[in-house]
N, C-alpha and C positions, 0 to 999 in steps of 0.2 A: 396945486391942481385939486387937491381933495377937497382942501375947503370952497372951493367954485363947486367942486359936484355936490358938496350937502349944501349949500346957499340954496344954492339951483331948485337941489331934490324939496328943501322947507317952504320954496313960493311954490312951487309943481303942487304937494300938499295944500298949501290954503288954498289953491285954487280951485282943489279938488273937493274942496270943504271937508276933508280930514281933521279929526280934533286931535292926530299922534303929532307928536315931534320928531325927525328924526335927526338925529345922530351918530355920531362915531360907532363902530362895535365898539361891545362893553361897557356901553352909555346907562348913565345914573338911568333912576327911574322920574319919571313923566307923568305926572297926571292925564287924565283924559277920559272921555266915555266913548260905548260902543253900544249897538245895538243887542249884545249879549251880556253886558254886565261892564263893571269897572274895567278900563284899562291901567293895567299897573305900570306897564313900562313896556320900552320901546327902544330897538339897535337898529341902524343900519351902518352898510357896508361900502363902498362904490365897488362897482363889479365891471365886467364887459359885457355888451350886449348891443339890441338892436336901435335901441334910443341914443340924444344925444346925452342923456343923464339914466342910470342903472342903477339898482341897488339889490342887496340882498338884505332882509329886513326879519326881524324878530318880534313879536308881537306877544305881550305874555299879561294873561287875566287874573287875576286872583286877590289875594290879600296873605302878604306875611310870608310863608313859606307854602304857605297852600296856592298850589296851580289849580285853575278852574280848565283854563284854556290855553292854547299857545298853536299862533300862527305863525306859520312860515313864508314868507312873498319875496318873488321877484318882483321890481316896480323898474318900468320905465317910460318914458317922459322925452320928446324933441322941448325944444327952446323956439318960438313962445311955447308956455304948455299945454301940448297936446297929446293925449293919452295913445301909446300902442296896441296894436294887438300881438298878445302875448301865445302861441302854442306851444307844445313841447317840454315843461318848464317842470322841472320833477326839483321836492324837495325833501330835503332829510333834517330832524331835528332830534338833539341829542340832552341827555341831561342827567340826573342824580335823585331817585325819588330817595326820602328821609330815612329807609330801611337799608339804602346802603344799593340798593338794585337799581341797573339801567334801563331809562326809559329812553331810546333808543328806535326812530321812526324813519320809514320812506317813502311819500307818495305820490302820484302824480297828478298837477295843477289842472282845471279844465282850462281850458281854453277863453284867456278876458280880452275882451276888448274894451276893457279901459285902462290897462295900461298897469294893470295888478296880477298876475297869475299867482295865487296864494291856494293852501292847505290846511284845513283847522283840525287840529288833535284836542279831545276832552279828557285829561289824565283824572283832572279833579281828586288830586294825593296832594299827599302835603312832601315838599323834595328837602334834600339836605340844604342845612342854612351854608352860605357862603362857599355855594356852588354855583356853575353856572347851568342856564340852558342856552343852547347855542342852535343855528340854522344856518344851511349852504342849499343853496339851488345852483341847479343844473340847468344851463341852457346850450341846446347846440353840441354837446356830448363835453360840455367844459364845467368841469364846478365853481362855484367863487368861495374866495376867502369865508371862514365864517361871521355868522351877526352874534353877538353874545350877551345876555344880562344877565346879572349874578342875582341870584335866589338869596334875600334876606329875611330876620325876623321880624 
C-alpha cells in the first residue's frame, strides 16, 4: 500500500509541474529547483487525510550543512490528480543547529487550494552534520508520522 501512495503522490507531482521528488521519510537527497534557491532534498510520508493520496513532506534549501530554508507541507491529491483544498493544517518542524541548540518550530498553513497547505521557516545556520530535520502536520486534531532528511556535509 505505501508504495501505491508514493507512485500515486510522484504522478500527482509531475502533474503539478513540481521539480521535488518524493519519497520514503528519510529519503536520500534530490536534486531540484525552486523559486527561492536550490532544492537540496526532499521526505515524504503517507499520512491520513482528506484526499485519495496524503502526505506529509519535508522540503530542505541549502547547501552541505548549511540550511537556507525548510518547508514543512501537507499534500493531498484524489486519483485522477486533482488538487484539494487544504484548511486547518498546522505544522511543526524540528532539528539540530551545528552549536548543539534546537531549532524547534510550529505554525500554522494558510489555507491552499491546490492541494499543498505548507509553512516556510528561514534558519539560514549551518545545523549538525548527520542529524536530522524532521516535519509532522496536523490535520483534523491528528498528527502524522514524521517526514525526515538527514543534514550532511
Amino acid at each position: 500500500m505505501a508504495l501505491r501512495l508514493n507512485l500515486a503522490f510522484i504522478a500527482a507531482l509531475a502533474v503539478a509541474g513540481s521539480m521535488g521528488v518524493a519519497g520514503p521519510a528519510a529519503a536520500t537527497a534530490t536534486p531540484g529547483a525552486d523559486e527561492f534557491g536550490p532544492l537540496t532534498a526532499t521526505g515524504c510520508t503517507a499520512r491520513n487525510g482528506p484526499g485519495d493520496f496524503n502526505d506529509t513532506c519535508v522540503y530542505v534549501y541549502g547547501q552541505g550543512t548549511h540550511v537556507e530554508r525548510v518547508r514543512g507541507a501537507m499534500v493531498s491529491w484524489n486519483f485522477p490528480p486533482v488538487p484539494l483544498t487544504l484548511c486547518g493544517v498546522k505544522v511543526h518542524v524540528w532539528g539540530t543547529y551545528a552549536n548543539g541548540a534546537r531549532f524547534d518550530r510550529t505554525g500554522q498553513a494558510q489555507c491552499s487550494y491546490g492541494g499543498s497547505a505548507y509553512v516556510n521557516w528561514y534558519p539560514n545556520a549551518h545545523f549538525k552534520d548527520r542529524t536530522s530535520i524532521c516535519v509532522r502536520t496536523q490535520f483534523k486534531d491528528q498528527w502524522s508520522n514524521p517526514a525526515c532528511i538527514q543534514i550532511r556535509k
